[in-house]
C-alpha positions in Angstrom: 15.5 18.3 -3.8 17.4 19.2 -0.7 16.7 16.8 2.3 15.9 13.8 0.0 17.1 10.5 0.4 19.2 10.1 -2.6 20.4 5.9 -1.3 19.7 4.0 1.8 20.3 0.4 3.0 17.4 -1.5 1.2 15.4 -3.5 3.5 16.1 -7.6 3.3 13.0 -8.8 1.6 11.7 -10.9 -1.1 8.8 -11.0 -3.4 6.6 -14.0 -2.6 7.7 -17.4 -4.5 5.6 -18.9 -7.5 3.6 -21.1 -5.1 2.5 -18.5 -3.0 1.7 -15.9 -5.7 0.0 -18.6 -7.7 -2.0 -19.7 -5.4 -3.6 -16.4 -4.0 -4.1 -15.5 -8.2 -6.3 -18.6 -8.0 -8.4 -16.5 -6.0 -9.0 -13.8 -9.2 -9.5 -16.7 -11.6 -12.9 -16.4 -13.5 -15.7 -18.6 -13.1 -16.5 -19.1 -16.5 -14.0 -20.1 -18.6 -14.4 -17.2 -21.2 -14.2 -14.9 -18.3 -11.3 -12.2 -18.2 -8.2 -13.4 -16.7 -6.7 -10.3 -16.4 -6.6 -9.9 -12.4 -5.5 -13.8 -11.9 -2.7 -12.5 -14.0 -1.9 -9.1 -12.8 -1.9 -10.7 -9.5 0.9 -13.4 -10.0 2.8 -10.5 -11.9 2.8 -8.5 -8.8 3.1 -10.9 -6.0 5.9 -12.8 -7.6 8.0 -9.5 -8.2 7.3 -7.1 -5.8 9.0 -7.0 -2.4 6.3 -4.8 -0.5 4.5 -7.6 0.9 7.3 -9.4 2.9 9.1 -5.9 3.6 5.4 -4.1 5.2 4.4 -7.5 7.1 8.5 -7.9 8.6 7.1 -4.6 10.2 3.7 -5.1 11.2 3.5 -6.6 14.6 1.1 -10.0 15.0 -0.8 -8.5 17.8 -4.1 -8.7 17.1 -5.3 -5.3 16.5 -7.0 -4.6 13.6 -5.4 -2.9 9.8 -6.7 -0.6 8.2 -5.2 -0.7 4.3 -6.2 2.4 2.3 -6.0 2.4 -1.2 -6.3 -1.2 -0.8 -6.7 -1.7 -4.6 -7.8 -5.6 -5.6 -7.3 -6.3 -1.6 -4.0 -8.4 -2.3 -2.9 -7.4 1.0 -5.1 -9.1 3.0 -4.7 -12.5 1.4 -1.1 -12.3 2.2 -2.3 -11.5 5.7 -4.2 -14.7 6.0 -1.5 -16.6 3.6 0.8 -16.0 6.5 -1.4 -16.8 9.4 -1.9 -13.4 10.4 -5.7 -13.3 11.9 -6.0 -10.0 13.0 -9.0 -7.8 11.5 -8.5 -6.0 8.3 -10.6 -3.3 6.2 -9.4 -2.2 3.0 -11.3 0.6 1.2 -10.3 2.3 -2.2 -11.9 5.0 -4.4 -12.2 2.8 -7.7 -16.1 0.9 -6.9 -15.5 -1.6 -9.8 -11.6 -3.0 -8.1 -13.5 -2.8 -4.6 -16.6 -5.4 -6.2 -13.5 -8.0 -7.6 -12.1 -7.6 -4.1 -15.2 -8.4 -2.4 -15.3 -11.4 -4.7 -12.1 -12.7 -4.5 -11.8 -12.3 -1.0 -15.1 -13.7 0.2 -13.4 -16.7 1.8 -11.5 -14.8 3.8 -12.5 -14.7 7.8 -12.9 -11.1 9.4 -11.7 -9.2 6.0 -14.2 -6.5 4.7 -13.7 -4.0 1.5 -15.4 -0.8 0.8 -15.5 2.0 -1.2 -14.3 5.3 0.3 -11.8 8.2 -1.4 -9.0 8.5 1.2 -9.9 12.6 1.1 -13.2 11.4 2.8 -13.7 11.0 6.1 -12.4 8.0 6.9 -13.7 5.2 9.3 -13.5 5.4 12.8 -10.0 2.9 13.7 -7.8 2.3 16.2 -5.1 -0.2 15.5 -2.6 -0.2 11.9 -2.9 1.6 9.0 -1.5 0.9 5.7 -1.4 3.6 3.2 1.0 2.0 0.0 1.4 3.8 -2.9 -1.4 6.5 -2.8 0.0 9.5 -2.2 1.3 10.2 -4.9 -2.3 10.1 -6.7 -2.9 13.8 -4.2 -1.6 17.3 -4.6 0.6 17.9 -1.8 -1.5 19.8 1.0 -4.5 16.9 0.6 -1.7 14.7 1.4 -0.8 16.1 4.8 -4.3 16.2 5.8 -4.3 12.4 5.4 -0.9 11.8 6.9 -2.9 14.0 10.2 -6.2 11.7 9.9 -4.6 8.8 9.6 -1.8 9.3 12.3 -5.2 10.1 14.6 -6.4 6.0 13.6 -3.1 4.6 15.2 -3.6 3.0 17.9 -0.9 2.9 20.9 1.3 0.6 19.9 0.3 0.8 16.5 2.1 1.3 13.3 1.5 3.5 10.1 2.9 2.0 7.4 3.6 3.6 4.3 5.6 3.2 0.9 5.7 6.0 -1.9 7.8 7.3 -4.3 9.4 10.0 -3.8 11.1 13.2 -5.9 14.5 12.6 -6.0 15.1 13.2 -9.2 17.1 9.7 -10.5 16.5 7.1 -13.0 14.1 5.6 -10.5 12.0 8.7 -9.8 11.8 9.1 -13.8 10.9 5.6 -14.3 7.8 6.2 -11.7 6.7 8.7 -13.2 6.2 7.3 -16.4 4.9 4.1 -15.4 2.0 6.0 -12.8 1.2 8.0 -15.8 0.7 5.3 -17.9 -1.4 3.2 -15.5 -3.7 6.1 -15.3 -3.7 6.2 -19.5 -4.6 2.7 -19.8 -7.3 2.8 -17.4 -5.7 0.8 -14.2 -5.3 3.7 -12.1 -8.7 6.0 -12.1 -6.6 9.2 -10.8 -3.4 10.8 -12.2 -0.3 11.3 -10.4 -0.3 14.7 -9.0 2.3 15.4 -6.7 5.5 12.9 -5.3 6.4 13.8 -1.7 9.2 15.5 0.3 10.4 13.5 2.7 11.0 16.1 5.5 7.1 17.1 4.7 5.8 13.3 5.5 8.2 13.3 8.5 7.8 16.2 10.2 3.7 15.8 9.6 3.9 12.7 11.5 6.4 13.5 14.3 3.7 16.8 15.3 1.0 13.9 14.9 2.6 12.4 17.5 4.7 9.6 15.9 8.1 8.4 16.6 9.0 8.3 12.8 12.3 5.8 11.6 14.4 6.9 8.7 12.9 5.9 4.9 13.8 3.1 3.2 14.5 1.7 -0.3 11.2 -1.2 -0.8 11.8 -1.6 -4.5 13.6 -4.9 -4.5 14.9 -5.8 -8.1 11.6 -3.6 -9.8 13.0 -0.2 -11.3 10.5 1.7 -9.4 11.5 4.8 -6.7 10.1 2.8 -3.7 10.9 3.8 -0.1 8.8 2.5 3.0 8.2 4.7 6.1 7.6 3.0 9.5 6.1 5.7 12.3 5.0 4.3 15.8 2.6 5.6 18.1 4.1 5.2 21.8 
């Protein structure tokens, strides 16, 4: 696809070490001991080996206004938040009701974090601070993806920062290796929607420039996981 990032200086980050990720899992373990382990285990998996956590919070300022993650998932995000000593306000909402219940329960220690249950192609909660959108939108057909990039643009605050890391079509060993993987966490039952559509970059970029955002160049955020991951960083000024 013309105008896609085919390479690009990956971004110097790390997944979180055993400790860390072990420790948050401990969150997700069952209370009974027959109970299913399966989130304290997915959760060490994908702390311990994925770099989006250290490479999104290197550029989310510690400012104090509030985040707003959506597509939030098993809330992961915000214990890393408080993990760090970040303290500023966070809501995470997601489309899948049974993920947002575990998240509510794993997370219920955690001051001045909320989940609920919201479709991003809703209309979404009044904000004004950062938003996180990582690894959604993919999961929409192109134009419903542009009319979130415009909503959510509308929720950053000044001085606040969209965040956002997708795949995108390039067309590589990586792209194919997405592909198949969202496809089968849909087919097992870990993802509730289907890939539909993976983005052109010009598209997400020039949405968010007329949105008003000073927009930085994509990224690779994939670390040593096969996956097409790039991270876009746009600023309201």
């Amino acid at each position: 696809m013309d105008g896609t990032p085919r390479n690009g200086t990956p971004l110097p980050c790390s997944p979180l070490d055993a400790g860390q990720a072990r420790l948050i899992a401990e969150s997700f373990r069952p209370m009974q001991a027959w109970g299913s382990r399966r989130d304290y285990y997915y959760t060490r998996g994908k702390l311990g080996s994925d770099p989006l956590y250290d490479g999104v919070l290197q550029h989310l300022p510690d400012d104090g206004q509030p985040v707003l993650d959506l597509g939030c998932g098993l809330g992961l995000f915000a214990h890393v938040l408080r993990q760090r000593g970040r303290q500023q306000g966070y809501l995470g909402v997601d489309v899948d009701s049974d993920k947002i219940a575990r998240a509510q329960r794993a997370g219920s220690g955690l001051a001045d974090v909320r989940f609920d249950c919201l479709d991003v192609q809703a209309p979404l909660p009044a904000h004004g601070g950062h938003v996180l959108l990582l690894d959604v939108l993919q999961y929409l057909d192109e134009a419903p993806q542009l009319e979130l990039l415009r909503a959510v643009s509308a929720r950053v605050a000044p001085g606040g920062r969209l965040l956002l890391r997708t795949p995108l079509a390039t067309g590589d060993r990586r792209d194919r290796t997405t592909r198949v993987a969202d496809r089968l966490a849909w087919l097992v039952g870990w993802m509730g929607t289907q890939p539909r559509h993976y983005p052109d970059p010009q598209r997400l970029q020039a949405t968010l420039a007329a949105a008003g955002m000073q927009v930085a160049p994509l990224r690779p955020l994939h670390g040593r996981t096969p996956f097409n991951s790039w991270l876009l960083v746009a600023e309201r000024l």
